[in-house]
PDB file of N, CA, C and O in Angstrom, chain B, residues numbered from 101:
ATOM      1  N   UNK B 101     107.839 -42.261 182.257  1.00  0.00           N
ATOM      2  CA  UNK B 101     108.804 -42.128 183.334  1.00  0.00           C
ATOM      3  C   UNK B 101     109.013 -43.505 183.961  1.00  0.00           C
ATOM      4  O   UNK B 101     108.157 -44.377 183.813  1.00  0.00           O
ATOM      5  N   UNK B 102     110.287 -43.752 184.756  1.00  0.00           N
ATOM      6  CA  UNK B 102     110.391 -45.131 184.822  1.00  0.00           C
ATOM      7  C   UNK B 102     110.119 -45.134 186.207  1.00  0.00           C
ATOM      8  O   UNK B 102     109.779 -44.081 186.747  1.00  0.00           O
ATOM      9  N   UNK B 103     110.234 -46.278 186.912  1.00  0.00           N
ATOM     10  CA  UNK B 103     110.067 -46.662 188.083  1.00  0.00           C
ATOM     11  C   UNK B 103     111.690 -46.342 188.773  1.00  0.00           C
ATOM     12  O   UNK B 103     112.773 -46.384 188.188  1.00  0.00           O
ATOM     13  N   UNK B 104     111.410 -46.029 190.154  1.00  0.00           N
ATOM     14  CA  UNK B 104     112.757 -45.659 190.971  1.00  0.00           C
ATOM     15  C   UNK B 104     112.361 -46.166 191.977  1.00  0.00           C
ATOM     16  O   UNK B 104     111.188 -46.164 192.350  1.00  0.00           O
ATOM     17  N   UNK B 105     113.616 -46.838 192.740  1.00  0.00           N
ATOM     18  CA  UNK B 105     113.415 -47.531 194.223  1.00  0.00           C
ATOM     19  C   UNK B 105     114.412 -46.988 194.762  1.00  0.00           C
ATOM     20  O   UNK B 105     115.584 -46.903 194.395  1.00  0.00           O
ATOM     21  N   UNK B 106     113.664 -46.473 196.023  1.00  0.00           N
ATOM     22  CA  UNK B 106     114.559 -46.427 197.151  1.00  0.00           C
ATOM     23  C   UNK B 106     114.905 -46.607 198.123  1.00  0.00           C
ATOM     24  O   UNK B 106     114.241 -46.014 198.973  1.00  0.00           O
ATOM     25  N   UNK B 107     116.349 -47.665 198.795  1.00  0.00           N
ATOM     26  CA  UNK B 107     116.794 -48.611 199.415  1.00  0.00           C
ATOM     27  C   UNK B 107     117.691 -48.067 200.290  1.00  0.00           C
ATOM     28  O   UNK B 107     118.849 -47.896 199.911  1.00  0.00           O
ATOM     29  N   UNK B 108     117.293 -47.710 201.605  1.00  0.00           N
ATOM     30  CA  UNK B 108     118.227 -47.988 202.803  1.00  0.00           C
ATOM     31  C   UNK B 108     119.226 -48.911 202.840  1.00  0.00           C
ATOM     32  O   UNK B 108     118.842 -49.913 203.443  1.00  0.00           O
ATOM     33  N   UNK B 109     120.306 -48.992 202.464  1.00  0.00           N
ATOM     34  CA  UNK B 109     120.922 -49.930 203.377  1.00  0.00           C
ATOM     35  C   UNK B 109     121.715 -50.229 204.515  1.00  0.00           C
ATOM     36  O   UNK B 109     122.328 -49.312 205.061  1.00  0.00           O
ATOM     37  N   UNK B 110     121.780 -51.319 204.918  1.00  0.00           N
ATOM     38  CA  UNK B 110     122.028 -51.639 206.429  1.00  0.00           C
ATOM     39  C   UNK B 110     123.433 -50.460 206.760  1.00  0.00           C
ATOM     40  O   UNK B 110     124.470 -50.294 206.118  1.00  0.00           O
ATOM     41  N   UNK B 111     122.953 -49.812 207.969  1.00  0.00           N
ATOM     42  CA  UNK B 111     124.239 -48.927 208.188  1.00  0.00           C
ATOM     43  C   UNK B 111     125.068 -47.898 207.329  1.00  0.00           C
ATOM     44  O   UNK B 111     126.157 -47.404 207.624  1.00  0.00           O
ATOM     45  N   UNK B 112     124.382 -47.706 206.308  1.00  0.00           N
ATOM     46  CA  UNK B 112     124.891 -46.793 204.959  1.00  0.00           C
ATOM     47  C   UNK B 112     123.642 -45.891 204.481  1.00  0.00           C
ATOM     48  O   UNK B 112     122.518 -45.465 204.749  1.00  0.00           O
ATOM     49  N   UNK B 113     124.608 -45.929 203.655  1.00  0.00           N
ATOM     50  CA  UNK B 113     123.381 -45.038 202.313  1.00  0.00           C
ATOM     51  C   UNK B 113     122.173 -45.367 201.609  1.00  0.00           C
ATOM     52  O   UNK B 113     122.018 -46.551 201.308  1.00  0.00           O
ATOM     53  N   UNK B 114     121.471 -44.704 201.356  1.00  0.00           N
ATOM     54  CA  UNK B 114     120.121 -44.564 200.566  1.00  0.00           C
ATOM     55  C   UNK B 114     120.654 -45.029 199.006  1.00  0.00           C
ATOM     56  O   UNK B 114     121.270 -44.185 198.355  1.00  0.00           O
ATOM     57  N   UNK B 115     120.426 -46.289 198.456  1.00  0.00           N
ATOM     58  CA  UNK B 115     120.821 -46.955 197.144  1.00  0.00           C
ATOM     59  C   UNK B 115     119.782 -46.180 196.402  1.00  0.00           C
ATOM     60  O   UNK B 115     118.794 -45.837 197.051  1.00  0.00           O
ATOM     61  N   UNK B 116     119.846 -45.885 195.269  1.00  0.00           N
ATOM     62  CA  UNK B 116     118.367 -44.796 193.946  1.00  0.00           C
ATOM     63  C   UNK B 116     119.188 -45.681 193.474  1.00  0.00           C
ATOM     64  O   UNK B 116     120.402 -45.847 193.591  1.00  0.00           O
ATOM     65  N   UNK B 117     117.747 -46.631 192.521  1.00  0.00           N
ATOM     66  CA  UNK B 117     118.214 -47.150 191.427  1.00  0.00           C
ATOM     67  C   UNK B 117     116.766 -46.868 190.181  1.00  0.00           C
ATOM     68  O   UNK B 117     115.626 -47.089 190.589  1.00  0.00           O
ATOM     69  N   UNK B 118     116.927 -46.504 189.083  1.00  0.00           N
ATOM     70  CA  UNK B 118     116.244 -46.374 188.247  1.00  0.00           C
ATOM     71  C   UNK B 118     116.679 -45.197 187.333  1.00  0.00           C
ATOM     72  O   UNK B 118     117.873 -44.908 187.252  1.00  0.00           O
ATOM     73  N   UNK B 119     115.725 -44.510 186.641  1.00  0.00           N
ATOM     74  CA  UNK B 119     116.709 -43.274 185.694  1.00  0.00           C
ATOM     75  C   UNK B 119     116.223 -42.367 186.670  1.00  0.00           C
ATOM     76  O   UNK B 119     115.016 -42.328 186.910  1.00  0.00           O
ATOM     77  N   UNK B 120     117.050 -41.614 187.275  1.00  0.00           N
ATOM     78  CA  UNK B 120     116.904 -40.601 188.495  1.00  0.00           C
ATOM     79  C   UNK B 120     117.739 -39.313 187.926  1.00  0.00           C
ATOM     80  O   UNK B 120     118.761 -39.586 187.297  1.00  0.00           O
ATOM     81  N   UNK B 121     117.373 -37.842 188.102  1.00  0.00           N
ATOM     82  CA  UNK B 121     117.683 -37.086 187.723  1.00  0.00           C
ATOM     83  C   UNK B 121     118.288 -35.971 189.217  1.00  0.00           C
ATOM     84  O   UNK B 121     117.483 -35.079 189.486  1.00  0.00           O
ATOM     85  N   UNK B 122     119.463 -36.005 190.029  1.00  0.00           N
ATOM     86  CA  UNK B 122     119.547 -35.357 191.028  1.00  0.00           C
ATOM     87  C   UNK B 122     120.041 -34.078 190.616  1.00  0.00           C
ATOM     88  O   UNK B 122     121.064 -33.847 189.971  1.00  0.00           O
ATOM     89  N   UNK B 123     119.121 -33.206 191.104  1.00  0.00           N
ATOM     90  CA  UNK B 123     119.189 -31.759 191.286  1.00  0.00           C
ATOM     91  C   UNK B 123     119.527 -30.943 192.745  1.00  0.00           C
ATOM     92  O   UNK B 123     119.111 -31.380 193.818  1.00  0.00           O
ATOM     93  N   UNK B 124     120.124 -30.026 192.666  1.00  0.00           N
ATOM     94  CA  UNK B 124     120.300 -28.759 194.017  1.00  0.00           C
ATOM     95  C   UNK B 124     118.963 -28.717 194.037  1.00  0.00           C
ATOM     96  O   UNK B 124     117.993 -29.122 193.397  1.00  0.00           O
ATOM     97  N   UNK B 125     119.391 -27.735 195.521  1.00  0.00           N
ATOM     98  CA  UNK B 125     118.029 -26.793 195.781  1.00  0.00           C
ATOM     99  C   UNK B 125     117.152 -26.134 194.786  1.00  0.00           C
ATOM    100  O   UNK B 125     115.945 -26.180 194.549  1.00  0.00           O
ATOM    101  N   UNK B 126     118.564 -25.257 194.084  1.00  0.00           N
ATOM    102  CA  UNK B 126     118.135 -24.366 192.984  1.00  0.00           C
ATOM    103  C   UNK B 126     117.655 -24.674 191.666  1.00  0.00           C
ATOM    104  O   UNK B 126     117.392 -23.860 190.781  1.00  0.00           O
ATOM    105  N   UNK B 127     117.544 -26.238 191.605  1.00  0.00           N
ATOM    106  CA  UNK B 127     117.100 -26.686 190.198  1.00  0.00           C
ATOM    107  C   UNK B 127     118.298 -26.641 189.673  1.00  0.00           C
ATOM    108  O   UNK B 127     118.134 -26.033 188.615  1.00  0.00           O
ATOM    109  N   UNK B 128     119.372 -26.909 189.770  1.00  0.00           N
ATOM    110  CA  UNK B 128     120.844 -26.858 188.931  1.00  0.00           C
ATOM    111  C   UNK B 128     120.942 -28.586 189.039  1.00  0.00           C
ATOM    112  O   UNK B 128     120.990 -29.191 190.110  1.00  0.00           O
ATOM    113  N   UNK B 129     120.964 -29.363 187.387  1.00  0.00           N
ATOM    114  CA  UNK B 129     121.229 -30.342 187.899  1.00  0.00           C
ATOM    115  C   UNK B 129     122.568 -31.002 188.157  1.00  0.00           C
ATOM    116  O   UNK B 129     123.515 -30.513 187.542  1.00  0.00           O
ATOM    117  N   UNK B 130     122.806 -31.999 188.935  1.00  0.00           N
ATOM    118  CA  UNK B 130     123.971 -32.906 189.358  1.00  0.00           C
ATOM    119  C   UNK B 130     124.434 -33.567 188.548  1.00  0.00           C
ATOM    120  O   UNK B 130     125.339 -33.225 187.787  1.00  0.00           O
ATOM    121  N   UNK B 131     123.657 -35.067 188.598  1.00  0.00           N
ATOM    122  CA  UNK B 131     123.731 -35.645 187.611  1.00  0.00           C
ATOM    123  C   UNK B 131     122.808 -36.758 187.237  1.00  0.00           C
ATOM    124  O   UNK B 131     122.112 -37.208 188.147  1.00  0.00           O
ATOM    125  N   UNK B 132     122.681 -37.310 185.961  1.00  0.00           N
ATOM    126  CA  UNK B 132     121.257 -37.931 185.739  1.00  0.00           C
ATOM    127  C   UNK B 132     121.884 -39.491 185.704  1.00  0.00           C
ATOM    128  O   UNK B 132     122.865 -39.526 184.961  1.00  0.00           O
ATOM    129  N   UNK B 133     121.673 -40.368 186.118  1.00  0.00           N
ATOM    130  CA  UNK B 133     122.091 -41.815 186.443  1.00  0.00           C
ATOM    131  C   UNK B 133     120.591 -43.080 186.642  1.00  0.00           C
ATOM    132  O   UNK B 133     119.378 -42.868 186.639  1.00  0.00           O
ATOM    133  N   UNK B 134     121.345 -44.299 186.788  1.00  0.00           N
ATOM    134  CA  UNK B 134     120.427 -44.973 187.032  1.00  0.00           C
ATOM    135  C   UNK B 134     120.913 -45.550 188.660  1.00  0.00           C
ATOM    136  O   UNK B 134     120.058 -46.163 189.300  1.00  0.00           O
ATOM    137  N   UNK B 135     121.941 -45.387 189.123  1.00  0.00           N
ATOM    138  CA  UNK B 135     122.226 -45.731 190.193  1.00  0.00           C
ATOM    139  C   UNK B 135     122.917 -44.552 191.006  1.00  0.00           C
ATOM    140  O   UNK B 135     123.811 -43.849 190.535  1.00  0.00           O
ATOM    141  N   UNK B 136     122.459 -44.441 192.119  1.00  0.00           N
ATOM    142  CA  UNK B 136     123.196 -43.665 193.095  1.00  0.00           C
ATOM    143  C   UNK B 136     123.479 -43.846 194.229  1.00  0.00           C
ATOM    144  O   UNK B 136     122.368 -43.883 194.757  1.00  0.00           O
ATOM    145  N   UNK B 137     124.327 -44.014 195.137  1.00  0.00           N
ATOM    146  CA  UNK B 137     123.982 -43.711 196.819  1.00  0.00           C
ATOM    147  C   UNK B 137     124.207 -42.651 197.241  1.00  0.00           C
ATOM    148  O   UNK B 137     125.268 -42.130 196.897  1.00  0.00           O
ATOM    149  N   UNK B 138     123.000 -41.684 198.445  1.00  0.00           N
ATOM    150  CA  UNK B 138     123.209 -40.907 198.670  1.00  0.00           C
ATOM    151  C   UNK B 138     123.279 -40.889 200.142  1.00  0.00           C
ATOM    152  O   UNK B 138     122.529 -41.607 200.805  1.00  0.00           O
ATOM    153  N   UNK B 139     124.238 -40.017 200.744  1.00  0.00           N
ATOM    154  CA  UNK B 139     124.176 -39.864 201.947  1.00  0.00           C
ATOM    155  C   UNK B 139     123.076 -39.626 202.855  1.00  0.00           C
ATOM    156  O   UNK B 139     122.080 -38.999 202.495  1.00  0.00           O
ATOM    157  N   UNK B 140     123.239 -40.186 204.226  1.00  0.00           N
ATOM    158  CA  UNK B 140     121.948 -40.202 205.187  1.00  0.00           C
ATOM    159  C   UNK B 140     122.611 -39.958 206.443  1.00  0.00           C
ATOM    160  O   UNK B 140     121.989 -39.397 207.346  1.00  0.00           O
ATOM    161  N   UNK B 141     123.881 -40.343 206.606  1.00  0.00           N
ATOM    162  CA  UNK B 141     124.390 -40.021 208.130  1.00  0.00           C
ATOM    163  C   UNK B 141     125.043 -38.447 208.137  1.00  0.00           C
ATOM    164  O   UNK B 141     125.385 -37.858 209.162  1.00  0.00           O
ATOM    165  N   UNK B 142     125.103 -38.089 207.222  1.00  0.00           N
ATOM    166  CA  UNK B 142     125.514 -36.531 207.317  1.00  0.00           C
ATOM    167  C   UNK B 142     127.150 -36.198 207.328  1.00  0.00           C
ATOM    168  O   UNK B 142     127.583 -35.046 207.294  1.00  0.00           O
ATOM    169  N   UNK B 143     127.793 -37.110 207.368  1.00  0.00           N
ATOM    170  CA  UNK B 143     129.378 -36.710 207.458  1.00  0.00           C
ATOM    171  C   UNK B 143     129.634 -37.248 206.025  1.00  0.00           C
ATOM    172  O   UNK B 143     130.528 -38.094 206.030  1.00  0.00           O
ATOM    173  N   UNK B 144     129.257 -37.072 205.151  1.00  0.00           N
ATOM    174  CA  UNK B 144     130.022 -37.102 203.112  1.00  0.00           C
ATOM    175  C   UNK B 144     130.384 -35.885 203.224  1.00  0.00           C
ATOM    176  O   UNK B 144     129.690 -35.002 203.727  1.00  0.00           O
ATOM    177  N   UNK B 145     131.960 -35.686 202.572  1.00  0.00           N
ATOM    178  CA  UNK B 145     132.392 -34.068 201.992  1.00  0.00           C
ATOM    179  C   UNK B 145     131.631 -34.651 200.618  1.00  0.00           C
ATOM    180  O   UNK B 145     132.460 -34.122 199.878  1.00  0.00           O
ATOM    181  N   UNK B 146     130.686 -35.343 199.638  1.00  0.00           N
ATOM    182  CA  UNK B 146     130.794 -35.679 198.540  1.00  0.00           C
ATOM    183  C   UNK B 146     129.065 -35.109 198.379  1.00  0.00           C
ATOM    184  O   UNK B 146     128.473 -35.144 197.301  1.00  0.00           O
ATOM    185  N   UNK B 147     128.309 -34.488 199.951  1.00  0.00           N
ATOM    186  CA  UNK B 147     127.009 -34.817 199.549  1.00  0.00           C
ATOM    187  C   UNK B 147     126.515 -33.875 198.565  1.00  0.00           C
ATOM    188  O   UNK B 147     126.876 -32.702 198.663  1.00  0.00           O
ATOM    189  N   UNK B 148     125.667 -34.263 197.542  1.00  0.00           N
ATOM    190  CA  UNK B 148     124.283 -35.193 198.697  1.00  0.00           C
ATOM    191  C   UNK B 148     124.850 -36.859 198.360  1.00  0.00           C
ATOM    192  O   UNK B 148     124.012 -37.726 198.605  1.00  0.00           O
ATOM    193  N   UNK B 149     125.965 -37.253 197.916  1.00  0.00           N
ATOM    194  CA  UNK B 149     126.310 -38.520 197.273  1.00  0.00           C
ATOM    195  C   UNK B 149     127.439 -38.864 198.755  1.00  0.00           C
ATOM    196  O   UNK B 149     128.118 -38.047 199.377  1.00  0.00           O
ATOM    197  N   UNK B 150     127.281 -40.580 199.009  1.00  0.00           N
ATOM    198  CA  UNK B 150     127.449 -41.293 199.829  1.00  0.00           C
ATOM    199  C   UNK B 150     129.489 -41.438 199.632  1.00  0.00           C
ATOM    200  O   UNK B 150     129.896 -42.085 198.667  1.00  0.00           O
ATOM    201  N   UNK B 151     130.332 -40.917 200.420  1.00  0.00           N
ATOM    202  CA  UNK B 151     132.212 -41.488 200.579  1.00  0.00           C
ATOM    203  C   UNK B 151     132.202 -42.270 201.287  1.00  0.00           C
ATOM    204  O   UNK B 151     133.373 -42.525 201.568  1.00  0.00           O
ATOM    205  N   UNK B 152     131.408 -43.007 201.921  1.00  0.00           N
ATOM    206  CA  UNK B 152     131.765 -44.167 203.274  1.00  0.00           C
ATOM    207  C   UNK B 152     132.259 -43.382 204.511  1.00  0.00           C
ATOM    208  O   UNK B 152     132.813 -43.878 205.492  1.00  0.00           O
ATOM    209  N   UNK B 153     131.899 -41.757 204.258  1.00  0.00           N
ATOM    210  CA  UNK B 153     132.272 -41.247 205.611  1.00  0.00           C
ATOM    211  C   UNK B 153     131.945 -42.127 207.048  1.00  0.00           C
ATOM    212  O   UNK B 153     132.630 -42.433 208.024  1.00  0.00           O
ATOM    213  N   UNK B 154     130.216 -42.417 206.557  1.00  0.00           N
ATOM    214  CA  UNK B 154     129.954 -43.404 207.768  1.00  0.00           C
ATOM    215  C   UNK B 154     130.631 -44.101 208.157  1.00  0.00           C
ATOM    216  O   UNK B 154     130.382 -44.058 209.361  1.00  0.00           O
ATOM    217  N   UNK B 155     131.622 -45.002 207.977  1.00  0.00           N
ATOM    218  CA  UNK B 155     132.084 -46.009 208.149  1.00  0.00           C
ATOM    219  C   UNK B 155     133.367 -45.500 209.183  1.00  0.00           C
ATOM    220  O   UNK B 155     133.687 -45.699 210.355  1.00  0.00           O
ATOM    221  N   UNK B 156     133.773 -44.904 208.287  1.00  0.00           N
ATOM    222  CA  UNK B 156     134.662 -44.314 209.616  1.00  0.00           C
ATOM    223  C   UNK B 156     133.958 -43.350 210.849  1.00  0.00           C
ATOM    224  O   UNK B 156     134.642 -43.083 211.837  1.00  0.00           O
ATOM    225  N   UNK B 157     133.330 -43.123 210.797  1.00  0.00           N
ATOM    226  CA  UNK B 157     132.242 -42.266 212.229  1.00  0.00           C
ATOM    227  C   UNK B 157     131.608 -43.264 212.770  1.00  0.00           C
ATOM    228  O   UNK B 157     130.996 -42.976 213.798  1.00  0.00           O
ATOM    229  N   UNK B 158     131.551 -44.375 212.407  1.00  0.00           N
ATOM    230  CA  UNK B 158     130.560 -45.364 213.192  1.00  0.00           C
ATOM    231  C   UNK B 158     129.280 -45.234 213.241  1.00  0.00           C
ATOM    232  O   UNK B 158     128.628 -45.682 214.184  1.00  0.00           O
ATOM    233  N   UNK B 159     128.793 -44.658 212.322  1.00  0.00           N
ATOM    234  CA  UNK B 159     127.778 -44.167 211.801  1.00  0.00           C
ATOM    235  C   UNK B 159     126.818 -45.222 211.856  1.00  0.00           C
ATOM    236  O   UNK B 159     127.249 -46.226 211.289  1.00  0.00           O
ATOM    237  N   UNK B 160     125.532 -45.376 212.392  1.00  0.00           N
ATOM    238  CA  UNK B 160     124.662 -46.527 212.259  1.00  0.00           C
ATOM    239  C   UNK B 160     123.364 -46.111 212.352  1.00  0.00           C
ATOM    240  O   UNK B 160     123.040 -45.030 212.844  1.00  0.00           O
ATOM    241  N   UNK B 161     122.370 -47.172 211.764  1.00  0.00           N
ATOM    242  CA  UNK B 161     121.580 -46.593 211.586  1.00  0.00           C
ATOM    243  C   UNK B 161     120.587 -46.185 213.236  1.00  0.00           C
ATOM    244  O   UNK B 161     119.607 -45.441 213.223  1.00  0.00           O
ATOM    245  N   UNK B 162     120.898 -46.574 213.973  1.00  0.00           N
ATOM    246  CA  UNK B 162     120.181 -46.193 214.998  1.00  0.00           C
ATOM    247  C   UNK B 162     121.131 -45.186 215.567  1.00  0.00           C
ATOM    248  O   UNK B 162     121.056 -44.979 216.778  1.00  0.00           O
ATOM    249  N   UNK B 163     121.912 -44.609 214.941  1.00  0.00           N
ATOM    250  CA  UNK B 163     122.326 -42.788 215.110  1.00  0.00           C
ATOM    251  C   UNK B 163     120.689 -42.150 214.705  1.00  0.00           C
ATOM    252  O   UNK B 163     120.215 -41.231 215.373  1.00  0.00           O
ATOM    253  N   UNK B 164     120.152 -42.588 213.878  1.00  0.00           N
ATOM    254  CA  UNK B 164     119.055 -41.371 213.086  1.00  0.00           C
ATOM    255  C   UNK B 164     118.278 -40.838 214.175  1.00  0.00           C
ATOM    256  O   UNK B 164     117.427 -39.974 213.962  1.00  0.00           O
TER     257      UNK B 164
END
């Protein structure tokens, strides 16, 4: 299995980089990639994957 990092970045999304396999709740998978961003501020229609909703909400990280 490979190594995966995962990266906050400034005012955005959670960067997954490595071979990452994202699944639902239910074990149904998404999709298997080596790169992803996933949402953290909660306003993506795209989640669990990052649209730059933040950006327009003003979304920052000291919202959390």
């Amino acid at each position: 299995m490979s190594d995966v990092t995962i990266t906050p970045t400034t005012d955005g999304p959670l960067e997954v980089s490595g071979e990452v396999r994202i699944e639902a709740p239910d074990g149904t998978l998404i999709r298997e990639t080596s790169k992803a961003y996933l949402c953290r501020c909660g306003y993506s229609k795209a989640k669990p994957f990052c649209d730059g909703s933040h950006k327009r909400e003003g979304w920052t990280e000291a919202s959390e």
